[in-house]
C-alpha positions in Angstrom: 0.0 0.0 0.0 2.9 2.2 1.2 4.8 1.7 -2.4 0.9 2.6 -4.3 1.2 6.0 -2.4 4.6 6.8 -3.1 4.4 5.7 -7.2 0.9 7.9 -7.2 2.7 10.6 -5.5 5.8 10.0 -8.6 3.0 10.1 -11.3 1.5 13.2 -10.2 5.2 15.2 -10.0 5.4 13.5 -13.5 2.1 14.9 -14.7 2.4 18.6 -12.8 5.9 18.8 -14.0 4.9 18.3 -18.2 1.7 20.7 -17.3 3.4 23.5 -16.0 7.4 22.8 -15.9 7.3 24.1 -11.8 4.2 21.8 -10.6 6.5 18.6 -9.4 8.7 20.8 -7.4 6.4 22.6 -5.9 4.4 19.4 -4.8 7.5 18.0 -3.1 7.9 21.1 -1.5 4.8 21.2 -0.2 4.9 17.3 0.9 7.1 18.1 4.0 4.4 20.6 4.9 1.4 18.4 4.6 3.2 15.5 6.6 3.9 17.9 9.4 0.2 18.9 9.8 -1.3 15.4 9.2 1.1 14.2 12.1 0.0 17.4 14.3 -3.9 17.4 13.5 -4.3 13.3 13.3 -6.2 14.1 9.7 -8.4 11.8 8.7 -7.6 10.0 4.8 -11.0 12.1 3.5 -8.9 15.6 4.5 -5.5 14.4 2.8 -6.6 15.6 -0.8 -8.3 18.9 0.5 -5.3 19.6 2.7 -2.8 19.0 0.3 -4.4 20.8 -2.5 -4.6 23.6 -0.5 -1.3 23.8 0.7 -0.1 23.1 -2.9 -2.1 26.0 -4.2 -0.6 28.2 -1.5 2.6 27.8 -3.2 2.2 27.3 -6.3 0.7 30.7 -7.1 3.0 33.0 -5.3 6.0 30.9 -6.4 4.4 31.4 -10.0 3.7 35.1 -9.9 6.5 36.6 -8.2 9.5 33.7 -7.7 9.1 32.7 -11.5 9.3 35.4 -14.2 12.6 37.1 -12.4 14.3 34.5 -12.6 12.9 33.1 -16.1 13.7 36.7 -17.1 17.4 36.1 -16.0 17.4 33.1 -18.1 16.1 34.7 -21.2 12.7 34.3 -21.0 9.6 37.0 -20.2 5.9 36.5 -19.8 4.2 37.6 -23.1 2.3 40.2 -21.2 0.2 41.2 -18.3 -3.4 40.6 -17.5 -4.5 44.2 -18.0 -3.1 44.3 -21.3 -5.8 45.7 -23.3 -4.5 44.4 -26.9 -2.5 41.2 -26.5 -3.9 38.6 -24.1 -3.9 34.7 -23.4 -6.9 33.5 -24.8 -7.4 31.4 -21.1 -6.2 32.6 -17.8 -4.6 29.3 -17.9 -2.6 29.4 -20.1 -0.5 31.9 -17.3 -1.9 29.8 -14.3 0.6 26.8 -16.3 3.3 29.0 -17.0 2.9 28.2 -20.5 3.5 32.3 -22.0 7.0 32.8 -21.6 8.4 33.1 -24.5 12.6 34.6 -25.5 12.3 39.1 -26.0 12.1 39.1 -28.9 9.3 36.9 -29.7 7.0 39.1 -27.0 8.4 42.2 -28.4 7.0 41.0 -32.2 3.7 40.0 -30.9 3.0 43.6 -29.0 4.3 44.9 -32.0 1.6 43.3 -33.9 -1.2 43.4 -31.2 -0.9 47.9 -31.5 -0.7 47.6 -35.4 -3.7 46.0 -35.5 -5.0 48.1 -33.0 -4.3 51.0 -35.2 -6.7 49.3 -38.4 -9.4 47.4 -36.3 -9.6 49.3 -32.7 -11.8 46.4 -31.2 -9.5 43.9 -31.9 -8.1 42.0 -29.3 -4.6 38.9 -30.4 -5.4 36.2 -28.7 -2.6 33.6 -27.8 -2.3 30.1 -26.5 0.2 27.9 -25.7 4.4 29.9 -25.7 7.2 28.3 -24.1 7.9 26.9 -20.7 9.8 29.8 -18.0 12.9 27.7 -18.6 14.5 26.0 -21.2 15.6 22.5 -22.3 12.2 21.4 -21.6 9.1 20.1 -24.5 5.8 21.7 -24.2 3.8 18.8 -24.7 1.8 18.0 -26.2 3.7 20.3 -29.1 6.7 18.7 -31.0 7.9 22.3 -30.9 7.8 25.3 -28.5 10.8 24.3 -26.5 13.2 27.1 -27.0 10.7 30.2 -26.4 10.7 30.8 -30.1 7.4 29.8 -30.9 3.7 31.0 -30.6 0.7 29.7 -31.4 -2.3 32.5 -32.0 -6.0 32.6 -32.3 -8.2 33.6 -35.6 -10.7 35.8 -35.7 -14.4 34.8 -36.3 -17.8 36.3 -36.5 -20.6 35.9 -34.3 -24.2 34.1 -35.2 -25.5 37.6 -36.7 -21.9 37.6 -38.9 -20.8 40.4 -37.0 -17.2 41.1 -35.6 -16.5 39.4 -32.1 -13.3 38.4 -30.4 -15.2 35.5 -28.9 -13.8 32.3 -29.9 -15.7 28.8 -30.7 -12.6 26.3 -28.6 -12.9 27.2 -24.9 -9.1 26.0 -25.7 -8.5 27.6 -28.0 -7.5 24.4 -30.1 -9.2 22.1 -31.8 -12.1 23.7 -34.2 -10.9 23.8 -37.7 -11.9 25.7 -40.4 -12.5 22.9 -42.9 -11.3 22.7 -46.4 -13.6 23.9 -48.9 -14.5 21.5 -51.7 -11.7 22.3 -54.3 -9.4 23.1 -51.8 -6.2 21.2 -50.7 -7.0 18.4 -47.9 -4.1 18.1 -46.2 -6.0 16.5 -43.3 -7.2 13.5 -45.3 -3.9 13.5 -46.9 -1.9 13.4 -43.3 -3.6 11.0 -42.0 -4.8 8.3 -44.8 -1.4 8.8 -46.5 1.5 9.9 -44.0 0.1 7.7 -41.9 -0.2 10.4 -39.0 -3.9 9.4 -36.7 -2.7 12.2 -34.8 -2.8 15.3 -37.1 -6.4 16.8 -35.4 -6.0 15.2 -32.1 -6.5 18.7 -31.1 -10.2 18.4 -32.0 -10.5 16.4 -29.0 -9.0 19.2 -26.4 -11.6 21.8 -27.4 -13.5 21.4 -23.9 -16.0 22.7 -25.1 -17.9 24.9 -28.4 -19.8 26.5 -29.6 -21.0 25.8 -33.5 -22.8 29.4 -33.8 -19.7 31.3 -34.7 -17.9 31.7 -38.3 -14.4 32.2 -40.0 -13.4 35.9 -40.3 -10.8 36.3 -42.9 -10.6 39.5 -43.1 -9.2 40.1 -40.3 -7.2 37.1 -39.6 -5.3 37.2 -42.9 -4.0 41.1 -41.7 -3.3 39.7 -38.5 -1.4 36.6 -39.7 0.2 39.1 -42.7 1.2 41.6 -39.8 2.8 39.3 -38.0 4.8 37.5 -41.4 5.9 41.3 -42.3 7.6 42.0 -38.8 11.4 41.3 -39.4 11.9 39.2 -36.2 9.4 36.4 -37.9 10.9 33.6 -39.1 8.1 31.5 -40.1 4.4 31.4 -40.0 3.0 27.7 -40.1 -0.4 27.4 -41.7 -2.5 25.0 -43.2 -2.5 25.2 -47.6 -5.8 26.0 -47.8 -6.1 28.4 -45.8 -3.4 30.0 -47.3 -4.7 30.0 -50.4 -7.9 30.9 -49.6 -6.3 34.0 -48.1 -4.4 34.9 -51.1 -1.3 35.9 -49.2 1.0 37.8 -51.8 5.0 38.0 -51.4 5.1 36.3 -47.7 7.4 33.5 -48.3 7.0 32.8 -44.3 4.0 31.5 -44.6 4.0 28.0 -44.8 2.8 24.4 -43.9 4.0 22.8 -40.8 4.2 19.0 -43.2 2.2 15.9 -42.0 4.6 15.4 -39.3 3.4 18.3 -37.3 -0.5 19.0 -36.1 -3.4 21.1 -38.0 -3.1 24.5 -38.0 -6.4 25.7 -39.0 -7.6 26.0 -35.7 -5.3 28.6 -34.9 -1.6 29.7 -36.7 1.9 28.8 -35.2 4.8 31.7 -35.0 8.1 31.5 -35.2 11.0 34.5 -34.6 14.5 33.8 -35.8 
């Protein structure tokens, strides 16, 4: 029973560690803390989980909010922005509460870049990110094959409400996982992934929506000057984007924008950046 505990107590550092790089460590340090006050109050097995959690959550968020981003900041790495940012936001709280917006300078400085030049066209319009980079390096952010060197960024579209006006609501509660299908006539690289590359994987992400909403529509107006604002600023290196889409978008002279290959996942749920 004793070993049970301890390998359930491994598989959770495992799990908190590839969630949020920090979350292992900061259950073990909490573990000393827990023991002490079981041993003190005699608590009861039904307590154990409450307890624990609660002392967990104690230090995870102030270790997270002020321990974290100075010393990820030392190492080369900043938090994209602040919650009071009014043009450049996470698309989830959580992707901050799982230290998953850090990203290298000069990947944040491109994106704010971006988020006030749009700002400047469309005044309502609000980039929308998801999943960055881990606060440190050497370190996958799974379940990405990439986004371990705080290069990368993956950003919401825009869409359009029920009544086909402008919104900055999204569909994915994720922000991953509903894709704007390929038209008839129009490249199927999905099919073509999976039935031909062999890859069962390529729109796993459809199952990580946690939740939708079917009411809401494609804008691509203004995605395509978002996605073209971000493959004009000169610290993108790549935009990763699914052919259709492309196409469909008639992108003109931005040799950045390309497909991320079979080996990679959909991106026409959202785009994938990429500074130099």
């Amino acid at each position: 029973m004793k070993l049970l505990k301890w390998f359930s107590f491994a598989c959770l550092m495992v799990f908190l560690t590839v969630l949020t790089q920090i979350g292992g460590l900061v259950l073990l340090l909490s573990y000393p803390i827990f023991r002490y006050l079981r041993q003190i109050y005699h608590l009861k097995n039904i307590h154990h989980f409450l307890i624990n959690t609660l002392i967990f959550s104690a230090l995870y968020a102030p270790i997270s909010t002020w321990i974290v981003p100075p010393i990820a900041k030392h190492f080369g790495r900043v938090r994209l922005t602040t919650l009071d940012n009014a043009v450049l936001r996470p698309h989830s709280i959580w992707y901050s509460v799982l230290n998953r917006d850090y990203a290298i300078p000069k990947l944040s400085d491109a994106a704010q870049r971006v988020a006030l030049r749009l700002h400047e066209t469309s005044p309502n319009a609000i980039v929308y990110f998801l999943d960055a980079g881990f606060p440190f390096g050497g370190m996958p952010l799974l379940p990405h094959l990439s986004h371990g060197n705080g290069h990368q960024l993956d950003v919401t579209f825009f869409y359009l409400d029920k009544n086909q006006q402008v919104t900055n609501l999204k569909p994915s509660k994720s922000g991953y996982g509903y894709y704007e299908q390929p038209r008839v006539g129009e490249a199927q690289t999905a099919e073509y992934c999976k039935e031909k590359a062999k890859n069962k994987f390529y729109d796993f992400a459809q199952n990580l929506t946690f939740g939708s909403r079917k009411d809401m529509t494609f804008d691509p107006d203004r995605t395509k000057q978002l996605i073209q604002y971000f493959a004009q600023d000169p610290a993108v290196r790549r935009i990763w984007l699914e052919p259709h889409l492309t196409k469909r978008l008639n992108f003109k002279g931005l040799d950045n924008i390309r497909p991320a290959g079979c080996h990679a996942a959909r991106h026409d749920d959202h785009f994938h950046v990429q500074v130099y």
